[in-house]
C-alpha positions as a Python dict, from the first residue, in 0.01 Angstrom:
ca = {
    (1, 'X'): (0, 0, 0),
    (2, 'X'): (-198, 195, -237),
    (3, 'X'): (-617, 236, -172),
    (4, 'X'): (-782, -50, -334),
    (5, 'X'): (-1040, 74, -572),
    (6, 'X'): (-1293, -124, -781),
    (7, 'X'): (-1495, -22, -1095),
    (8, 'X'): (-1856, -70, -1059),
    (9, 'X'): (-1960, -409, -1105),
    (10, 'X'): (-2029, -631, -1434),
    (11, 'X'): (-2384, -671, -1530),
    (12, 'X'): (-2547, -969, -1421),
    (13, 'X'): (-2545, -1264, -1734),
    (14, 'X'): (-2764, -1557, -1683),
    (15, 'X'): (-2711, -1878, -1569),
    (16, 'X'): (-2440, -2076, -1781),
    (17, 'X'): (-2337, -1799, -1974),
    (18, 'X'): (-1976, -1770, -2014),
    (19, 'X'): (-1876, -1550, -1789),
    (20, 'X'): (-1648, -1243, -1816),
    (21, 'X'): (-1366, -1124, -1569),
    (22, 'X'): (-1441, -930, -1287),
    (23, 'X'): (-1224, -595, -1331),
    (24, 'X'): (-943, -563, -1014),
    (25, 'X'): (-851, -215, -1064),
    (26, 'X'): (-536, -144, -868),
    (27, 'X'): (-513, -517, -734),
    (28, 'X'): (-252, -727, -1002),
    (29, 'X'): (-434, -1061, -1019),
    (30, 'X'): (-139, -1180, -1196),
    (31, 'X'): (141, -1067, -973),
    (32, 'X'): (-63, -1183, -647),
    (33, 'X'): (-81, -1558, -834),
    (34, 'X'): (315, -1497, -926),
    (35, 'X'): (355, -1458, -512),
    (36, 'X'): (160, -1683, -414),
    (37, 'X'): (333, -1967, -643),
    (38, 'X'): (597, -1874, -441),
    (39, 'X'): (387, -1923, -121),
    (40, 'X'): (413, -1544, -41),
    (41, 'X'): (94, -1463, 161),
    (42, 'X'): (-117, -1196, 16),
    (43, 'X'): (-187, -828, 235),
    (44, 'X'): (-537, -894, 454),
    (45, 'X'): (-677, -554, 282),
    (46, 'X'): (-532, -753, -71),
    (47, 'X'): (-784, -1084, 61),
    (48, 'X'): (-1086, -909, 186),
    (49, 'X'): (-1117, -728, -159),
    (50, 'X'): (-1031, -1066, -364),
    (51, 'X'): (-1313, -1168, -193),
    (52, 'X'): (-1572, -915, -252),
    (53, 'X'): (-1487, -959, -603),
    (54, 'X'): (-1471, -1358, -556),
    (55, 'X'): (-1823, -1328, -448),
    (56, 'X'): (-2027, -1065, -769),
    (57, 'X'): (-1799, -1348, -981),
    (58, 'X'): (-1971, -1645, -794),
    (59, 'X'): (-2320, -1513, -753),
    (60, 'X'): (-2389, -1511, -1114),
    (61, 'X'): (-2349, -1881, -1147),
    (62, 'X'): (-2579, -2149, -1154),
    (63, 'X'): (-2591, -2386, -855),
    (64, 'X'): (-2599, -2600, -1150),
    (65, 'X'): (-2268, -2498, -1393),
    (66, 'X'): (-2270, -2658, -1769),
    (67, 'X'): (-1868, -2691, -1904),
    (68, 'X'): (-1791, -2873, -2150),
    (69, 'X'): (-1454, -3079, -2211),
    (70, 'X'): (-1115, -3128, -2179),
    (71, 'X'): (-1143, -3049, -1869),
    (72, 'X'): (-904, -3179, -1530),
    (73, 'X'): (-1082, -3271, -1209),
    (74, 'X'): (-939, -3259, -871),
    (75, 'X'): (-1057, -3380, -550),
    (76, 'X'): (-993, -3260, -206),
    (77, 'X'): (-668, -3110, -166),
    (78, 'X'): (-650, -2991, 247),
    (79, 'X'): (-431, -2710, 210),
    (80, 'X'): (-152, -2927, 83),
    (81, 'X'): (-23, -2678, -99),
    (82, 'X'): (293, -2799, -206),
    (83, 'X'): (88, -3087, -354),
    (84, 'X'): (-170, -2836, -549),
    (85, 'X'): (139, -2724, -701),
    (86, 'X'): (227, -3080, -825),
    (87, 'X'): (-100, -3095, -967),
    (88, 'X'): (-35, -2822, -1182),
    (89, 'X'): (265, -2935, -1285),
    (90, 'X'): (110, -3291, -1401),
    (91, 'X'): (-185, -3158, -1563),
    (92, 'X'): (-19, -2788, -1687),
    (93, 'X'): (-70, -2456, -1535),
    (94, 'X'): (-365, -2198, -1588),
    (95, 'X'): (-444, -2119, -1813),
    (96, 'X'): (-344, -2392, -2030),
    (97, 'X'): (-565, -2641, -1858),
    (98, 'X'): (-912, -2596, -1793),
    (99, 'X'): (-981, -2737, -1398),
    (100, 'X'): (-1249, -2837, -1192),
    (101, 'X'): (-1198, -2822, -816),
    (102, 'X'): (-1444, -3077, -642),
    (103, 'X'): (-1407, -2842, -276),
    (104, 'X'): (-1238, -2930, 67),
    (105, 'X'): (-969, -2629, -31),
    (106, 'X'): (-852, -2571, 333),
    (107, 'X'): (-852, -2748, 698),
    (108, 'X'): (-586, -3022, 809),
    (109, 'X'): (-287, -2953, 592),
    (110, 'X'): (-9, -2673, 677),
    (111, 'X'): (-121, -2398, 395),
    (112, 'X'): (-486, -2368, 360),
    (113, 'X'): (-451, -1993, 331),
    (114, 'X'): (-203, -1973, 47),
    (115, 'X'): (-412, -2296, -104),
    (116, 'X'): (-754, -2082, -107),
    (117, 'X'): (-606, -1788, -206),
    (118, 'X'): (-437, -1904, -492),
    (119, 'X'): (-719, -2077, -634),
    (120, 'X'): (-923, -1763, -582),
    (121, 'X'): (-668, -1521, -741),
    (122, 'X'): (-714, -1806, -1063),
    (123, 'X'): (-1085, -1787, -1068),
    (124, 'X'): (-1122, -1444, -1030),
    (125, 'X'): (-803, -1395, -1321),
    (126, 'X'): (-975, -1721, -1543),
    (127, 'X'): (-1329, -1775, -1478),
    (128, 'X'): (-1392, -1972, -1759),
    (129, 'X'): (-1088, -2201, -1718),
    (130, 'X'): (-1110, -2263, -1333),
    (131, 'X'): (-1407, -2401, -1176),
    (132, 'X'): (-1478, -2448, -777),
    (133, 'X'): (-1760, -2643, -588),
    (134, 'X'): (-1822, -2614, -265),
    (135, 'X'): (-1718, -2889, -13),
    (136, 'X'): (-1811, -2994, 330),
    (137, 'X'): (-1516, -2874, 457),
    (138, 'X'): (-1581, -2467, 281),
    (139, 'X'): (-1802, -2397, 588),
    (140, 'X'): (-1772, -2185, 901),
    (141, 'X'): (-1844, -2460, 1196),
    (142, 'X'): (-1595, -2699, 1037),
    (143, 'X'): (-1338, -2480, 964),
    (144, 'X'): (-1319, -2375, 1331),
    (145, 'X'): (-1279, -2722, 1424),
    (146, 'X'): (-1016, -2846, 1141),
    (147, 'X'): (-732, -2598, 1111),
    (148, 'X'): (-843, -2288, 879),
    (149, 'X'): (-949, -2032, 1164),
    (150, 'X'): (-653, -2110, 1378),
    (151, 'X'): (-405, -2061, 1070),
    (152, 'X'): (-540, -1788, 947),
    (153, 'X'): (-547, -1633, 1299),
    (154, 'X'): (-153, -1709, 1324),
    (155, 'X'): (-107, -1631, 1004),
    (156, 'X'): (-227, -1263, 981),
    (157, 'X'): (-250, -1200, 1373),
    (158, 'X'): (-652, -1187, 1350),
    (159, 'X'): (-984, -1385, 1207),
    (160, 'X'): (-1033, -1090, 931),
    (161, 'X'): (-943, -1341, 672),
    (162, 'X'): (-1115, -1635, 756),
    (163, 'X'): (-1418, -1418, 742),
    (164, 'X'): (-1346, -1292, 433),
    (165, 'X'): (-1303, -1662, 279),
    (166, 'X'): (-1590, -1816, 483),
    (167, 'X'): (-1802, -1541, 367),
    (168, 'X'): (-1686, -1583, -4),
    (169, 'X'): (-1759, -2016, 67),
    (170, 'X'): (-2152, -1911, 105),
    (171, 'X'): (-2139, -1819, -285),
    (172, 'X'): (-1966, -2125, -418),
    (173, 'X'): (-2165, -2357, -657),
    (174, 'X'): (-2281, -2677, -553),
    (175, 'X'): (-2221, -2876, -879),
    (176, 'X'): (-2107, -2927, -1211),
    (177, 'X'): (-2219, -3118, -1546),
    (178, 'X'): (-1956, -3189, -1819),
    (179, 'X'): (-2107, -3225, -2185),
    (180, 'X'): (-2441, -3276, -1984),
    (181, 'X'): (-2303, -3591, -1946),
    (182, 'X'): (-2096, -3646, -1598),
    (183, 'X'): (-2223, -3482, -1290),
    (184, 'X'): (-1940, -3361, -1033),
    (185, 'X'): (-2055, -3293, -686),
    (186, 'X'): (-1831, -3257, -373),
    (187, 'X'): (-1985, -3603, -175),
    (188, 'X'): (-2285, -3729, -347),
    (189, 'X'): (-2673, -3788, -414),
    (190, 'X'): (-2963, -3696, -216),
    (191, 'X'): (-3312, -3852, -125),
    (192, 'X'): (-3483, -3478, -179),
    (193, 'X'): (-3306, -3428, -522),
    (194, 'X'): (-3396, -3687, -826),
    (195, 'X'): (-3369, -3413, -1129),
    (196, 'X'): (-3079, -3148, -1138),
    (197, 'X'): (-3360, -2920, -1171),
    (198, 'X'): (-3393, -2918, -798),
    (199, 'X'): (-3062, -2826, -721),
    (200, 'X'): (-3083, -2531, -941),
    (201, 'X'): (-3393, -2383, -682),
    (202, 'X'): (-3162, -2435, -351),
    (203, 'X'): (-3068, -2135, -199),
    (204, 'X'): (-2706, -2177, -130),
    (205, 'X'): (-2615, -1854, -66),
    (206, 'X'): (-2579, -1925, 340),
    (207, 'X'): (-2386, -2121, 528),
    (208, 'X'): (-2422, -2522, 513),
    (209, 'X'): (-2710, -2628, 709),
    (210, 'X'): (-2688, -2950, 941),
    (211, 'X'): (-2960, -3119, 727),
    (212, 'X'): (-3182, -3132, 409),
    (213, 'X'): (-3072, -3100, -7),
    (214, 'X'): (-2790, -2866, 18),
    (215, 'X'): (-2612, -3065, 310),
    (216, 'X'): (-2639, -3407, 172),
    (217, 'X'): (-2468, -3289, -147),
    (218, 'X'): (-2176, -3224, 24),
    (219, 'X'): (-2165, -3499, 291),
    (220, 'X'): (-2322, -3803, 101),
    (221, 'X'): (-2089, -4096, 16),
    (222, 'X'): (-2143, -4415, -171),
    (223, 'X'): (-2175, -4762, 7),
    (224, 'X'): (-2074, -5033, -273),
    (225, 'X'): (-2294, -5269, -24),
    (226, 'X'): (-2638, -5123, -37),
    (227, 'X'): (-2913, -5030, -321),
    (228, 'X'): (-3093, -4753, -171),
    (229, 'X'): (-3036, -4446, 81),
    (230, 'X'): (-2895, -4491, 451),
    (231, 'X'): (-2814, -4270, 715),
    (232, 'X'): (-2433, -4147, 712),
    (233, 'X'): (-2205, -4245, 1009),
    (234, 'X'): (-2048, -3941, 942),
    (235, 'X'): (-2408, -3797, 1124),
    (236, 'X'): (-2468, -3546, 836),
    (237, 'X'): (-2583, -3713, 455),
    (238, 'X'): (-2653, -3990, 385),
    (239, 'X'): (-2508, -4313, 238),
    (240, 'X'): (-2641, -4431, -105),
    (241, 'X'): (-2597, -4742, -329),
    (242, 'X'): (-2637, -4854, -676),
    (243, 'X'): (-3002, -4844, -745),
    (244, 'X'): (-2988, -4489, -627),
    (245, 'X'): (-2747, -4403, -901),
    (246, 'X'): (-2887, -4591, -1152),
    (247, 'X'): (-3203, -4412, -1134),
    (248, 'X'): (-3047, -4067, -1092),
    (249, 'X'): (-2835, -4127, -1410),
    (250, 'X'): (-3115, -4235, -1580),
    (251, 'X'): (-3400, -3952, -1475),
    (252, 'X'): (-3106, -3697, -1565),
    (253, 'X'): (-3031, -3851, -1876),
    (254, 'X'): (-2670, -3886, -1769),
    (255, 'X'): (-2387, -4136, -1791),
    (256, 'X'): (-2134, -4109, -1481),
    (257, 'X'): (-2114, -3938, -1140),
    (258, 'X'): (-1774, -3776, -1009),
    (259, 'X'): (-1753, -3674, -629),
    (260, 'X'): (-1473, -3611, -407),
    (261, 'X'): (-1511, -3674, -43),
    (262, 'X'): (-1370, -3989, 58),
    (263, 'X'): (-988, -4134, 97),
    (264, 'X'): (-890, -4365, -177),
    (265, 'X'): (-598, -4517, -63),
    (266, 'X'): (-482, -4579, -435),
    (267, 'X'): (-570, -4246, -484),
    (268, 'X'): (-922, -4311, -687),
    (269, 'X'): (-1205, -4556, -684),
    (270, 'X'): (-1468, -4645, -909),
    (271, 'X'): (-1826, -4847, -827),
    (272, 'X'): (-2147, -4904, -997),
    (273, 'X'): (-2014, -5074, -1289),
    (274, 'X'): (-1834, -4743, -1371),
    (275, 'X'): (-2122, -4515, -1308),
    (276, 'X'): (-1955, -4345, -1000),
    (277, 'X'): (-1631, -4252, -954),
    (278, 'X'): (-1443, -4069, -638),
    (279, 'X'): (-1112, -3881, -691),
    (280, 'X'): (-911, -3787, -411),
    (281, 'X'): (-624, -3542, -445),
    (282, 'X'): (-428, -3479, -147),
    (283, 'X'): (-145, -3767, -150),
    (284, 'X'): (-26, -3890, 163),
    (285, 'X'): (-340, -3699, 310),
    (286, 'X'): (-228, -3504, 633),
    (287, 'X'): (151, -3594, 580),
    (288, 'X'): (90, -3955, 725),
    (289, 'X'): (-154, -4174, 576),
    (290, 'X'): (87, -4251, 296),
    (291, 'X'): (-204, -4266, 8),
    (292, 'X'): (-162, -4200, -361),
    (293, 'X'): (-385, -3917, -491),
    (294, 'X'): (-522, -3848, -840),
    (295, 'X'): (-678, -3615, -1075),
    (296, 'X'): (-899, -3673, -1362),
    (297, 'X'): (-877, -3609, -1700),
    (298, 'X'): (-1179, -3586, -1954),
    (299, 'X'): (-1116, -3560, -2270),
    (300, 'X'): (-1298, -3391, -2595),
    (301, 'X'): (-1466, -3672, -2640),
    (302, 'X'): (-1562, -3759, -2304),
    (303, 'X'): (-1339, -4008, -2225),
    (304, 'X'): (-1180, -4026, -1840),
    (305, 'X'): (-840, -4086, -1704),
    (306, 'X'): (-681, -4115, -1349),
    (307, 'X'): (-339, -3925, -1369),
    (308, 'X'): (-227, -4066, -1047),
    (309, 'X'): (75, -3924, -862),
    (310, 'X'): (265, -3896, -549),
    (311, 'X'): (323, -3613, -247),
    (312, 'X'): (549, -3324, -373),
    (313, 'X'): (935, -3362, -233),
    (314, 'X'): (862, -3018, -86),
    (315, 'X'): (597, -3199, 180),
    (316, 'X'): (941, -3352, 347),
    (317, 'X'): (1009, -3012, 512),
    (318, 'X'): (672, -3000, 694),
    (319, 'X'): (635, -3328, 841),
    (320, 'X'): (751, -3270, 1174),
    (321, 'X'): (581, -2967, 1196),
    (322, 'X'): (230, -3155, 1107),
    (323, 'X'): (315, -3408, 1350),
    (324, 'X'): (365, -3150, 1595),
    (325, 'X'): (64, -3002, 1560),
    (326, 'X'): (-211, -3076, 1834),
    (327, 'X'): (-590, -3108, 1725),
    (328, 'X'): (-825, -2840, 1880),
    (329, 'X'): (-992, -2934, 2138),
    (330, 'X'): (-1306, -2873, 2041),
    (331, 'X'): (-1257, -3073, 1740),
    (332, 'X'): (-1524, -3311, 1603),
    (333, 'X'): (-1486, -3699, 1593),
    (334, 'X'): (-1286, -3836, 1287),
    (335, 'X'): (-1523, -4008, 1092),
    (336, 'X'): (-1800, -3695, 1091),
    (337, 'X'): (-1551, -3551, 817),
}
């Protein structure tokens, strides 16, 4: 394989700007996308530069990113790849659709690796059309715990690649705002954070710590049943209700919030009198729990629709290898994720 050589790196832009493509030099964004639609794993020295250049792409965006519609959102997808692929075939493939990937890109399902790296090779190839947050699950500790370390150890013989993605997760934004309307987060509100102007100081360029701002925007969930903040069961976040949204809504000058995070059997739920909404994208989530998934369209002018759809015919091969599979033993109790 030939020496991979970069040109020196893009000037910095500030915060919101539209962003210009990272040059790849002798690495062919678009024939490592045309193998991995084929679910042909990419070279190791191929990831760990994607990466590099994954990360100068990353650090120049807001922890706070402004888009503006018609944009598709998609919730947690698990490495399901065959079922990222579906998604792209409902909603059209980049760069024909502008996406917004809510995080939780790897652990449980069979192909985090070729999920991740896909969706990396797009972001790097259309930065302005493809979007990623950063999800609970886009972490270090929970990664060694869920699947991604162990695949990508079996995968490529070594850990070189998980720390090359878990390295490239640090740099991830935390949220988005659609026609400074809807506010996308991976799981949901926090008790330190009333104006997005406090997101914007976190330093998130680190791993996900066990507590404070950062954390509880990735592990927060509703609870239809309460008004104010509560601790999480899952032991990290924190549970919040409808008084809490109302006020953040109103503070922010905002209409809706759109998080991830959470199984919706029927594949989406809304609360609040529509001012929350959670989309979940991985159908029949770990090749068992026989859910519907969705993604979500916003229009031009702001209006929001749950394409909902079913697991790709292509899961059928897996199955028995997923139910073969036998949890680490390490792993952490079910409901923490």
């Amino acid at each position: 394989m030939p020496r991979l050589v970069w040109r020196d790196r893009a000037p910095p832009q500030k915060a919101d700007e539209r962003l210009t493509p990272i040059p790849t030099a002798s690495v062919d964004l678009d024939e490592c996308i045309s193998r991995l639609y084929k679910k042909e794993l990419l070279d190791e020295r191929v990831i760990e530069a994607i990466c590099a250049k994954t990360k100068e792409l990353l650090m120049r965006e807001s922890n706070v990113v402004h888009v503006q519609a018609p944009v598709t959102v998609v919730g947690d997808i698990h490495g399901q790849f065959y079922d990222l692929i579906e998604i792209f075939r409902i909603g059209g493939f980049c760069p024909d659709t502008n996406y917004l990937f809510l995080g939780d890109y790897v652990d449980r399902g069979m192909f985090s690796v070729e999920t991740i790296s896909l969706l990396v090779c797009l972001k790097l190839r259309y930065p302005n059309r493809i979007h990623l947050i950063r999800g609970n699950h886009e972490s270090r500790g929970v990664t060694q715990s869920y699947g991604f370390y162990t695949e990508c150890s079996r995968k490529y013989g070594n850990a070189n690649v998980w720390h090359s993605f878990t390295d490239m997760f640090d740099y991830l934004t935390l949220s988005v705002v659609i026609d400074d309307k809807i506010f996308c987060v991976h799981g949901g509100l926090s008790p330190s954070i009333h104006s997005i102007d406090q997101i914007k100081i976190i330093d998130r360029f680190r791993e996900i710590p066990h507590e404070g701002p950062m954390a509880d925007l990735v592990w927060s969930d509703p609870d239809p049943d309460r008004d104010e903040f509560s601790l999480s069961p899952r032991g990290a976040g924190y549970t919040f209700g409808s008084q809490v949204v109302k006020k953040f809504l109103s503070v922010n000058n905002m209409t809706h919030i759109l998080r991830a995070h959470q199984l919706c059997q029927e594949g989406y739920q809304t609360l609040f009198d529509d001012q929350l909404s959670t989309v979940w994208s991985a159908p029949n989530y770990c090749y068992r729990c026989g859910n519907q998934a969705s993604v979500l369209e916003v229009n031009d002018q702001g209006e929001r629709f749950f394409n909902v759809f079913s697991a790709a015919p292509e899961n059928d091969q897996v199955k028995d290898q997923m139910n073969e599979k036998v949890a680490e033993p390490n792993a952490l109790p079910d409901y923490f994720l």
